[in-house]
C-alpha positions in Angstrom: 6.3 -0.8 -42.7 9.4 1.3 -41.1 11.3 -0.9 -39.0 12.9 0.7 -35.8 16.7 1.5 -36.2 19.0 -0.6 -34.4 20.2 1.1 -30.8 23.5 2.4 -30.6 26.0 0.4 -28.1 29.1 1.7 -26.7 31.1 -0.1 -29.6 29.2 2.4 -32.2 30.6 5.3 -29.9 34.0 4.3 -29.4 33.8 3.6 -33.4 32.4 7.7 -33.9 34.6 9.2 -31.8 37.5 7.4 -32.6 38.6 5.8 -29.6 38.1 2.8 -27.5 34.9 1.6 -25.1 37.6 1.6 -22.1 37.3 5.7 -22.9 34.1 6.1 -23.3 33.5 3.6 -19.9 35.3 6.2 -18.2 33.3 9.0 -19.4 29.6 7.7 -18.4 31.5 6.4 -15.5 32.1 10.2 -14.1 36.1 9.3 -14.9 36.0 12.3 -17.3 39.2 13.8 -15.4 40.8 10.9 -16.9 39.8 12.2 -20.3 41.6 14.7 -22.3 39.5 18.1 -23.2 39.4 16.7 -26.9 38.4 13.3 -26.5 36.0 14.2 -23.5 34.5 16.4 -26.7 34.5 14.1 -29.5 32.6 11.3 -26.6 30.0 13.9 -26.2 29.7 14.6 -29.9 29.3 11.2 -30.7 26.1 10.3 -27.7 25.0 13.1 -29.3 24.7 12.2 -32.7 23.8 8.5 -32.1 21.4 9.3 -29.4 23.2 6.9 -27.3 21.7 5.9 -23.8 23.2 3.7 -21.8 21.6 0.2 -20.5 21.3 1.2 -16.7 20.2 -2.3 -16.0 23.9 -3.6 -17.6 25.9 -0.9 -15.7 24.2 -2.2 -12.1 24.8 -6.2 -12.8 28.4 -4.7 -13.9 28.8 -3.1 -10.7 26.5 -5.9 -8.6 23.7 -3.5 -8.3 20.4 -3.0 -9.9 18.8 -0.5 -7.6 15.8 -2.5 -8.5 12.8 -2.7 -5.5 10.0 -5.1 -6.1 6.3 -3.8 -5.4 3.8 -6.7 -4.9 0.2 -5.0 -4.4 -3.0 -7.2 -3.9 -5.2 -5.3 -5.8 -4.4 -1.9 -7.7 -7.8 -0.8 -8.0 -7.6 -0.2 -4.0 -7.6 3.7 -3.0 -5.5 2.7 -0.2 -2.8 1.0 -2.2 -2.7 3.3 -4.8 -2.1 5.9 -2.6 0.7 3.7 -0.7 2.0 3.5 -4.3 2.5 6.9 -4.6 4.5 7.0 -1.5 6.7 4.1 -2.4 7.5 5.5 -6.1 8.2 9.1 -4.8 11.1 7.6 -2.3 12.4 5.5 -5.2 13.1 8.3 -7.2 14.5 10.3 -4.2 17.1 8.0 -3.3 17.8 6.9 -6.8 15.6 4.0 -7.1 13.2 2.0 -9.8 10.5 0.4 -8.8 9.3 -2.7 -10.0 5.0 -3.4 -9.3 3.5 -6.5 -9.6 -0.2 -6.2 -9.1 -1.2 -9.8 -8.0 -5.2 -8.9 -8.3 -5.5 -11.5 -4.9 -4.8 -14.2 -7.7 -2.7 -17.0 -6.4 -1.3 -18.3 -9.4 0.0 -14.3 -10.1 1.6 -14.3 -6.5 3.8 -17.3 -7.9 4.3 -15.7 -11.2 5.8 -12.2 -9.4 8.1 -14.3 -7.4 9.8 -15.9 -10.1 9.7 -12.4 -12.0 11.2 -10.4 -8.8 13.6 -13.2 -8.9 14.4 -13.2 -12.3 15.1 -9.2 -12.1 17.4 -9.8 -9.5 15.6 -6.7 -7.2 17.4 -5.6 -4.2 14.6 -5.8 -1.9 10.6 -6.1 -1.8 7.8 -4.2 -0.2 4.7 -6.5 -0.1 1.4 -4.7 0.7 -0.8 -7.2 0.3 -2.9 -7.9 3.5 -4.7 -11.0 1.9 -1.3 -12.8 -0.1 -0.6 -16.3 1.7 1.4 -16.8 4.4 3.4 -19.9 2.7 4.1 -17.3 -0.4 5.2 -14.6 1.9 7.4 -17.1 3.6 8.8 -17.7 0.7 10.3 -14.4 -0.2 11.7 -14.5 2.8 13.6 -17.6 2.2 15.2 -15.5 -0.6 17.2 -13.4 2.1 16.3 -10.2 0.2 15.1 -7.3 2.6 11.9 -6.9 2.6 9.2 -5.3 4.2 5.6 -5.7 5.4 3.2 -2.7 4.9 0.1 -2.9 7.5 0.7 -6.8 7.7 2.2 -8.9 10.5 2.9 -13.3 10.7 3.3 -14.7 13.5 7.0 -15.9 14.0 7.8 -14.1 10.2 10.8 -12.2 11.2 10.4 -9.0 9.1 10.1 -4.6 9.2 6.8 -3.9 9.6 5.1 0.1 8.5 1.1 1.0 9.4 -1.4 2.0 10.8 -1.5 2.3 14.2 -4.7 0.3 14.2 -5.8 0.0 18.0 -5.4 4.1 18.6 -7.2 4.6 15.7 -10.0 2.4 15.9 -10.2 3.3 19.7 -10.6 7.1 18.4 -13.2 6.3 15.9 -15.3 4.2 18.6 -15.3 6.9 21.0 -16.3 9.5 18.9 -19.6 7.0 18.3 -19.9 6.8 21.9 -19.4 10.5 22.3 -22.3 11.1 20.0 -25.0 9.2 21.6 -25.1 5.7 19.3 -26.3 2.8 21.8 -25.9 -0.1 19.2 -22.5 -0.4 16.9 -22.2 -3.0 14.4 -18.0 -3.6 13.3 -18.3 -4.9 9.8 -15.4 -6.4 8.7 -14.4 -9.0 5.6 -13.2 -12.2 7.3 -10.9 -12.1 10.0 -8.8 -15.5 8.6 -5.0 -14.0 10.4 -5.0 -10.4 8.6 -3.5 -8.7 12.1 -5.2 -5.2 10.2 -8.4 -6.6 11.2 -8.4 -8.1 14.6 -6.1 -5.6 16.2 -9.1 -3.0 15.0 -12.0 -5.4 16.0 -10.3 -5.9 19.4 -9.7 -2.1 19.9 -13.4 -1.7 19.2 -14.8 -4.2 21.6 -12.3 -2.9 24.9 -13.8 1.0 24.0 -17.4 0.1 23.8 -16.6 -1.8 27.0 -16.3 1.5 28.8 -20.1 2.0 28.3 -21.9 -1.1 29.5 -25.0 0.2 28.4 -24.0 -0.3 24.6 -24.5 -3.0 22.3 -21.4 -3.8 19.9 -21.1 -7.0 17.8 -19.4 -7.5 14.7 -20.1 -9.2 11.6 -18.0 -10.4 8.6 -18.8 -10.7 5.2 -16.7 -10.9 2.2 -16.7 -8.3 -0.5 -19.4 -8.4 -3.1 -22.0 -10.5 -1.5 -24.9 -7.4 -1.6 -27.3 -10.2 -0.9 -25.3 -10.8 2.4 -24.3 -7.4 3.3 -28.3 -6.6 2.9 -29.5 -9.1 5.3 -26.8 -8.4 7.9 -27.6 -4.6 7.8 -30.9 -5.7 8.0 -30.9 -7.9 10.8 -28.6 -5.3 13.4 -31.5 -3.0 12.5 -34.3 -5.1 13.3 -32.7 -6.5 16.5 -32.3 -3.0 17.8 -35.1 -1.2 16.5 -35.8 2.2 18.9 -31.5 2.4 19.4 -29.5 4.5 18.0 -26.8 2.5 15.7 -24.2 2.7 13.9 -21.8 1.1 11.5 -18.2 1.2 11.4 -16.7 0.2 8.4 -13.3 -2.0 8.8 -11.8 -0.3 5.4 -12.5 1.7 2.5 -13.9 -1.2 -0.1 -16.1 -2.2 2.5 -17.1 1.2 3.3 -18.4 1.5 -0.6 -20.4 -1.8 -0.1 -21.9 -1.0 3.3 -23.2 3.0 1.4 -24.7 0.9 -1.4 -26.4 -1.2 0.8 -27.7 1.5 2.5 -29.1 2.9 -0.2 -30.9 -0.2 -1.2 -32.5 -0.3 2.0 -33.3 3.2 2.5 -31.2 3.7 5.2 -29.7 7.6 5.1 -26.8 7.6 7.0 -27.0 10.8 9.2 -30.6 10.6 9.5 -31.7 7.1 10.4 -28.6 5.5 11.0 -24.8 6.4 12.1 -21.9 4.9 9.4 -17.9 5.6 9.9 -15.2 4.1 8.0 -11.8 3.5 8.2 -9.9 5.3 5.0 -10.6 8.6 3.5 -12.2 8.0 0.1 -12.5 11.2 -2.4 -16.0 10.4 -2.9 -17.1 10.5 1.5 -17.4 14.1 1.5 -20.0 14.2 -1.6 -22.0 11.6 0.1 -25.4 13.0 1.4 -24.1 14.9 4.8 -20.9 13.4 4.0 -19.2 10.1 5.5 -17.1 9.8 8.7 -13.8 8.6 7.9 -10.5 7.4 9.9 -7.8 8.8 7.0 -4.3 6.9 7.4 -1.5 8.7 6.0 -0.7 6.6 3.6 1.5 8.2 1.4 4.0 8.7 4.7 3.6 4.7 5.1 4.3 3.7 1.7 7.1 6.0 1.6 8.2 5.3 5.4 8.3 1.3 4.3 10.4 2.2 1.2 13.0 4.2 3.0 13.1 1.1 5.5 14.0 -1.6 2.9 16.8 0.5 1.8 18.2 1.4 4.8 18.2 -2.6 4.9 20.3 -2.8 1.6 22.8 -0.8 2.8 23.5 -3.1 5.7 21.1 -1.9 8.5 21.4 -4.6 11.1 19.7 -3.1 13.8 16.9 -5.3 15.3 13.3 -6.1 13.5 10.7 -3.0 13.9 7.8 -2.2 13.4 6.6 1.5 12.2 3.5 3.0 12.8 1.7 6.2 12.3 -1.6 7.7 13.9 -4.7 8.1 11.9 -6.7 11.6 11.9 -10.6 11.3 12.2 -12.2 13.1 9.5 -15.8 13.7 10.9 -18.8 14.7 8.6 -22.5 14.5 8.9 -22.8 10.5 8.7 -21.5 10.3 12.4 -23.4 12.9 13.9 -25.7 12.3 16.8 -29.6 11.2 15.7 -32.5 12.9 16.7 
């Protein structure tokens, strides 16, 4: 078997292009003006030759820098994150950046793994987009005093940048347009509340809208992802205890969204047609759906780059006060939302 050749170091180019590694520091350093034409040629000849690349990790700890950011994502699988992702990478590279993911898969005993890894990497600062991560693990990034920031998730008392959604306009917008369209019973399905801010701030936004039309019936339900069994009998029951309304379902995010079509299905429920559905987060799959799926998009790719631009601006000494960023939704309406016969 053909073992890998050994990579050249800076010693092997000094050694090729006769001359020492303060010289050929000063070349990869942009010093080259320290360099005479000749030597400046025999460097290049020898990186050439020895394919030499530099260890961009050594020359950061060399200069107290790695411009290393640490991702931590809850689950990777999520359209929503993955399009957060994109985001967060494309700033990296525009402001010189590597990024550094750790997908925890809402596994506690991975949360504690990334930490020591981010640690071990010695990153510069952290974006956490992970609405479900524990508040004691979060709490303890913190206590590493490296800037850090807080996509679509705020603690109480947690002293941190926060970028999202701005989830009581856009639940507020996707409400009304229910209301506008004739639906007398709404059902706001969510996972469990627990603290996630995401949630409540939408649930709440829901309830003070359909306030406006006395008239309406709006509850809310919660139910954890992949329990069909549960999601069944909740749709179920909303049906049966308004039978002769017209309802409707809003969806608290795009997983759930999935869960609540498929239940749908099982029950032969057509949304568009017997019953109304919107959910918050485009998905690429809504408008192939029957008459298509309502959907409250966020733009995520500004927040996940928005957030990344925000921890940096934190590296390089931004001490202006705490924020918190956020960005309007855009309702995406198709035939699942539209007002039943």
């Amino acid at each position: 078997m053909k073992t890998r050749p050994p990579r050249a170091t800076i010693s092997d180019v000094a050694r090729t292009a006769k001359t020492g590694k303060t010289s050929v520091s000063r070349y990869l350093n942009g010093e080259q003006n320290l360099l005479s034409p000749d030597l400046k040629a025999r460097i290049e000849q020898a990186i050439a030759e020895l394919d030499y690349r530099p260890s961009q990790m050594a020359r950061g700890l060399k200069r107290g820098r790695t411009r290393l950011i640490g991702l931590i994502i809850a689950d990777i699988t999520n359209p929503y994150s993955v399009d957060v992702l994109s985001g967060i990478e494309a700033a990296c590279r525009s402001h010189g950046f590597t990024l550094l993911m750790c997908n925890t898969n809402n596994e506690v005993d991975l949360e504690q793994h990334y930490l020591q890894l981010l640690s071990s990497y010695q990153v510069e600062g952290i974006v956490v987009n992970a609405v479900g991560m524990r508040e004691d693990v979060l709490r303890q990034l913190q206590q590493s005093m490296l800037p850090m920031v807080l996509i679509d998730r705020k603690i109480p008392d947690f002293a941190c940048d926060v970028v999202g959604l701005n989830n009581p306009e856009a639940a507020q917008q996707a409400t009304q347009h229910l209301l506008d369209n004739g639906y007398e019973a709404l059902l706001f399905l969510s996972e469990p509340l627990g603290s996630v801010n995401t949630r409540r701030e939408r649930l709440a936004a829901f309830f003070s809208s359909a306030q406006s039309q006395p008239a309406v019936q709006a509850e809310n339900t919660e139910v954890a992802l992949h329990q069909p069994a549960l999601m069944d009998a909740a749709l179920r029951d909303f049906r049966q205890r308004h039978a002769g309304k017209r309802c409707a379902i809003v969806a608290a995010n795009g997983a759930l969204t999935l869960q609540v079509a498929r239940a749908m299905q099982r029950l032969n429920l057509n949304w568009g047609e017997s019953i109304g559905l919107l959910g918050f987060d485009e998905l690429e799959w809504a408008a192939l759906a029957g008459p298509g799926i309502t959907t409250l998009k966020q733009p995520t790719w500004q927040i996940g780059y928005a957030a990344l631009e925000k921890v940096i601006a934190r590296i390089e000494g931004d001490d202006q006060p705490i924020s918190e960023q956020v960005f309007s939704g855009e309702l995406i309406v198709r035939g699942s939302s539209q007002r039943l016969r």
